[in-house]
Each structure stands twice: as structure tokens, then as C-alpha cells.
N, C-alpha and C positions, 0 to 999 in steps of 0.2 A: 339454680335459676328456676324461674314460674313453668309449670308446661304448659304445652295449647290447650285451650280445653276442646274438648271433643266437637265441639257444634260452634265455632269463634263466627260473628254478625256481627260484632263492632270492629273497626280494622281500625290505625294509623299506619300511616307509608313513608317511610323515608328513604330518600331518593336524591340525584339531582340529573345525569345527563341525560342525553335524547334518548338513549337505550332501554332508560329506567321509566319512560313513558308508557309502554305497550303494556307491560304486569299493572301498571296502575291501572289502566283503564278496561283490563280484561276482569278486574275484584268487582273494580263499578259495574259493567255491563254483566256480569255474575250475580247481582242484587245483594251483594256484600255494602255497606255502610261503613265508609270510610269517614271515620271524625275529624281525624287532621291529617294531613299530610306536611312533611314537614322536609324542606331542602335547604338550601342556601341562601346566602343574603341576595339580594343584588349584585349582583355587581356592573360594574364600568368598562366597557364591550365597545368597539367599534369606532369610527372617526371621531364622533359625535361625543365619543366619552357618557351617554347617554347611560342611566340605569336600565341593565336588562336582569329581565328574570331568568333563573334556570331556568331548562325544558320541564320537568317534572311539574315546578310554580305556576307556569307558562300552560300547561294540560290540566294541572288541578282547577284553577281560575275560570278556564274552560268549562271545568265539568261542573262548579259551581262547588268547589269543596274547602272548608276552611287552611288558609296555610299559616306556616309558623316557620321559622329559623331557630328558631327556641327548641333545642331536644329536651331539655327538660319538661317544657308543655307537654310531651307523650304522656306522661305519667297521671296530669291531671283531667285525661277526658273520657274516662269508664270505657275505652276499649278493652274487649277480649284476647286481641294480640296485635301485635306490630311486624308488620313485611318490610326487609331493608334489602334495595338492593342498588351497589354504586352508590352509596350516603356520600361515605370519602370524609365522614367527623365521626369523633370518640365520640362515644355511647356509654357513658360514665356509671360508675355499679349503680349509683340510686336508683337511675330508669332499669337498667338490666334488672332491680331487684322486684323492682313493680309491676312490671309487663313480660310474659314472655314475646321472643322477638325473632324471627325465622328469617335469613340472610338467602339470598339466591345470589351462589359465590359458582364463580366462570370455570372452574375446572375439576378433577377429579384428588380433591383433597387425600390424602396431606401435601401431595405435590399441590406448589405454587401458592401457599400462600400467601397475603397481599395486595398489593395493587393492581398490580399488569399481568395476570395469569393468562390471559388470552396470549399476548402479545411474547412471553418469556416461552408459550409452550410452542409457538409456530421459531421462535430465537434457539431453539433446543433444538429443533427437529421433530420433535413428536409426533408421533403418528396417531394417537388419540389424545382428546380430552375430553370436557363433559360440563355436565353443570349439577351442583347441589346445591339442595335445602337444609340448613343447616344451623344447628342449636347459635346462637348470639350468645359469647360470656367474654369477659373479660381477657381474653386470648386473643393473641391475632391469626384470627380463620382456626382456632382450635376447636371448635364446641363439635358433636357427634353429629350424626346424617341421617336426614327423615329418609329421603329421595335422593336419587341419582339418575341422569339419563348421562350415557353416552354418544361420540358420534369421533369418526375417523376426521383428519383435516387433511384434506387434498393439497398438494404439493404445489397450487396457483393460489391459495384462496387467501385475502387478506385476512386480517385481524377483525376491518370491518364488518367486513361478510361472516366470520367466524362468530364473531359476537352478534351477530343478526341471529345468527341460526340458534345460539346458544340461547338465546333471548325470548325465542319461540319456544322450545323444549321446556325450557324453563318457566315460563308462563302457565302451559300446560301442567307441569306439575304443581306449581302449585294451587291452581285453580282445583288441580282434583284433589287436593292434598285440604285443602280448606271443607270441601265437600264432602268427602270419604274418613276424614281426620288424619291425624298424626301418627305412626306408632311412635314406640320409642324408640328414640336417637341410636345409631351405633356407632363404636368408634371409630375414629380415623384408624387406618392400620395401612402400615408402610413407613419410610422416610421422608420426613418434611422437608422440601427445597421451599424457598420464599421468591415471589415475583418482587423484585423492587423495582419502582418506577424509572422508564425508562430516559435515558438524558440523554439530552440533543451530542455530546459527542458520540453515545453510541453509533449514533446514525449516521454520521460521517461515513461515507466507504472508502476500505483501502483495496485498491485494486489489485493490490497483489494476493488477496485473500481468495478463498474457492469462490467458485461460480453460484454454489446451493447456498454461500453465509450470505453472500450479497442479495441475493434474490429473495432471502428471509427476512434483510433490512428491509427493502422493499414493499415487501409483504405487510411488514409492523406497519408501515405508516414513517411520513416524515424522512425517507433516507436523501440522501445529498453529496454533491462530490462540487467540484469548481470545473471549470472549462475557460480557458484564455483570462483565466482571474476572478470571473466570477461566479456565484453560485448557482447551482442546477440541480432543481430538483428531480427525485425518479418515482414518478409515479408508478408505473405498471414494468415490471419485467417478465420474462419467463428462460429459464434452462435453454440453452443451445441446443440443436440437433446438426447431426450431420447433412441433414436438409438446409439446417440457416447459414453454412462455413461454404458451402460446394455451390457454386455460382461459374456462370461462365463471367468471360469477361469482357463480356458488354454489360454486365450487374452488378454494382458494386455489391457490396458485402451485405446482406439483411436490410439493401433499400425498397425491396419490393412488401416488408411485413414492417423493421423494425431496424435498429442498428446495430449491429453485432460488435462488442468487444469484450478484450481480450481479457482473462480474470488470471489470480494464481494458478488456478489449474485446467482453465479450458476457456470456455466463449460466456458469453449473457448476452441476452435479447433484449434491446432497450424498446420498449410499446409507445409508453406514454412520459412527456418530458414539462417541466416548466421550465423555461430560463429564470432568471433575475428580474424581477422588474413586468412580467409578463403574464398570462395565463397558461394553464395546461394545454398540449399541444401533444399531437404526433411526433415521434421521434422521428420521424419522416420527413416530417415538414421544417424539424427545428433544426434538421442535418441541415437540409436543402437549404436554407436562410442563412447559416453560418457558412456554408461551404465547407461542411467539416470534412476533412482529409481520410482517406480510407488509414492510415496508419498513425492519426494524431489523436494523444493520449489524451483519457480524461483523467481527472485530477490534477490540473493544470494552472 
């Protein structure tokens, strides 16, 4: 594969969600020249079935920079190097062969691999992850590591928030990584696990599962359970304490923060709920509305 070259002033970007907005536009306001930026088609979004652009199309357009859905067009526009980060399309050898191309990939490679590395390492448990820059080849998340920042993930923090923070770090290296240059790459070194994207039955919760898996569903984004039939989303949890169980009783059970229920092996804090058919809501309020019973199951 091409290396950086030392002093790289021409850039293309490839990109496509809101995440992959901020590195874009930290190369621009760096006095980097960016030729093309290159994401997704269109697509067909909303009631209206209306064509939306990516965020990435969506911020280029903005900044006045030419875009393309064409990865091959990287190849034809005298840039010095190409930034890919969240593409989420093959990168086929002819362009890898023409350009070298520097990935800002969400975790602490060779762990995670993939797609959802954010989302598999808070699924895991993990108590660290990180973010690199990292060689583009023909591999999936194989190529060797300019940079690396680490950072611990706190035991409340979504996926969202994690990939915020990750996204910052990450900006920063490469902004200084563009400035300072590149060394050369070193290997990954460890064992590879692979994030694969995550499916909606994961997120299903079974409640007879721990208290810490379900709160990690949570965490990912998108978990859900039924109530009297129908679906309920769980926004926001957090871990039980023997503060949220010990109520007297004239309080029910976690009505003064949240709704406490029962998991496989202890309590969960329910914050933030959607019903069916409704907006996000206090678990508070969405108890109170339903009249829900201090011993009536969910998953129902």
C-alpha cells in the first residue's frame, strides 16, 4: 500500500454518519484541502420518502466541497491521502493501490474488528477501549497503527456518548498526525475478536438475565422488552443499589427516581421509557399512566 507522504495538503474523505462530521470539518478549519469528499447515495428517509443526504454530504455541501458516491473518483483527483472514517463501503484494491488511506477505527485493535466496536466493547464488558489510525488494505481492520489514544468506559455511558468522546480523541490525532506526519505503522499484536453488527433480536431483553447484561443492552442503544403486549422501549437504566430496593411503605419501589425491577440476579433501575406508539418519557410517569403494579412483570 502507498504511505502518507510526509507533508499530505491535498485530502479526500470518506465518510457517511453524523459522527464522521467533526474530523471532517476539523482537516477544513486546519487549512487542509479537501478535493472530494465522498459518502453515500441518497437515500429515502422519513414520511415524505423524500431524498436525504448523509450527514457527512449534508456538512460537505455546507463547506462548499465537492461530493461523489463514486469511490472510485478518489483515485482521479491528485490528492496526497485519503481520511476514512464510518465509510461502511469496500474500498476495492485499485483505489487502495492509488492512494494511501488512514481509517480512524473505534477501538483498540485487533480487538473488535468491524462494524460496531463501540457497541461489542460496552456488550463485553470492557473496561477500556480507544481509538486508531490506521493503515486501509484489503483486510478487514487489519492494516498496522500510526496512533492510538486510549480511554476507560464508565459503567453508565452509552455507546453514543462513548463514540462522542472517541470521536474527539480521534480528531485530535489525526489533525496532529496530518501536521507532525506519520511514522511507520506497527502491528496489531494480540488476538482478533470481530464486532458484527448488531440485530434487533439482540436487543430484545430476557429478564431473567444479570442486571449488568441488561443495562449493557441499554447502554448499545435500541433495547426493548413488551408490557401487556406491547412494545417498550428502554432508554436510560442504571444498576440497582440497596438505596433503590429499601423503601418504606408509603414508596413504592424506585418511584421517587426510576422503577426498579427484578433481573436474574438482582434489581435494574428503569430512567427513561418509550411506550408503543409514543415519545420518550420518565419511567415515572409511564408507571403512573399505566398503573403499573409493584409485582407486574415486564416482558409481558
Amino acid at each position: 500500500m502507498p504511505e502518507p507522504p510526509p507533508d499530505p495538503q491535498r485530502l479526500v474523505y470518506l465518510g457517511t454518519p453524523e459522527f464522521a462530521v467533526a474530523p471532517l470539518r476539523a482537516v477544513v478549519e486546519a487549512g487542509y484541502e479537501v478535493t472530494l469528499v465522498v459518502s453515500r447515495a441518497d437515500a429515502r428517509r422519513g414520511r415524505g420518502r423524500g431524498l436525504t443526504p448523509s450527514p457527512v454530504k449534508a456538512a460537505a455541501l455546507d463547506l462548499g466541497l465537492p461530493v461523489s458516491d463514486r469511490v472510485d473518483d478518489v483515485a482521479a483527483v491528485g490528492a496526497d491521502l485519503g481520511v476514512v472514517v464510518a465509510f461502511g463501503r469496500l474500498i476495492r484494491p485499485n483505489v487502495l493501490a492509488a492512494l494511501p488511506l488512514v481509517n480512524m477505527h473505534f477501538s483498540l485493535l485487533p480487538r473488535w474488528r468491524g462494524a460496531a466496536p463501540v457497541e461489542r466493547a460496552i456488550l463485553a464488558g470492557d473496561e477500556r477501549t480507544g481509538v486508531d489510525l490506521m493503515v486501509v488494505e484489503e483486510g478487514l481492520d487489519t492494516g498496522g497503527i500510526y496512533a492510538r489514544a486510549e480511554v476507560a468506559i464508565d459503567e453508565d455511558e452509552t455507546a453514543d456518548d462513548l463514540r462522542a468522546r472517541l470521536t474527539t480523541l480521534g480528531t485530535v490525532l489525526l489533525v496532529d498526525r496530518l501536521a507532525d506526519g506519520f511514522p511507520p505503522p506497527q502491528p496489531q499484536d494480540g488476538e482478533a475478536t470481530y464486532a458484527h453488527k448488531i440485530e434487533p433480536a439482540e436487543l430484545h431483553v430476557d429478564w431473567s438475565s444479570p442486571a449488568v447484561h441488561i443495562h449493557r443492552l441499554v447502554r448499545v442503544g435500541g433495547a426493548w422488552t413488551t408490557f401487556r403486549g406491547k412494545r417498550l422501549k428502554l432508554w436510560r437504566t442504571r444498576l440497582a443499589h440497596d438505596t433503590d430496593t429499601d423503601h418504606d411503605a408509603d414508596t413504592p419501589p424506585g418511584r421517587d427516581e426510576g422503577i426498579v425491577r427484578p433481573t436474574g440476579d438482582g434489581h435494574l433501575l428503569l430512567l427513561d421509557v418509550q411506550p408503543e406508539g409514543k415519545q420518550r418519557m420518565p419511567a415515572t410517569a409511564w408507571a403512573n399512566g399505566v398503573r403499573l403494579g409493584d409485582d407486574e412483570p415486564l416482558g409481558t
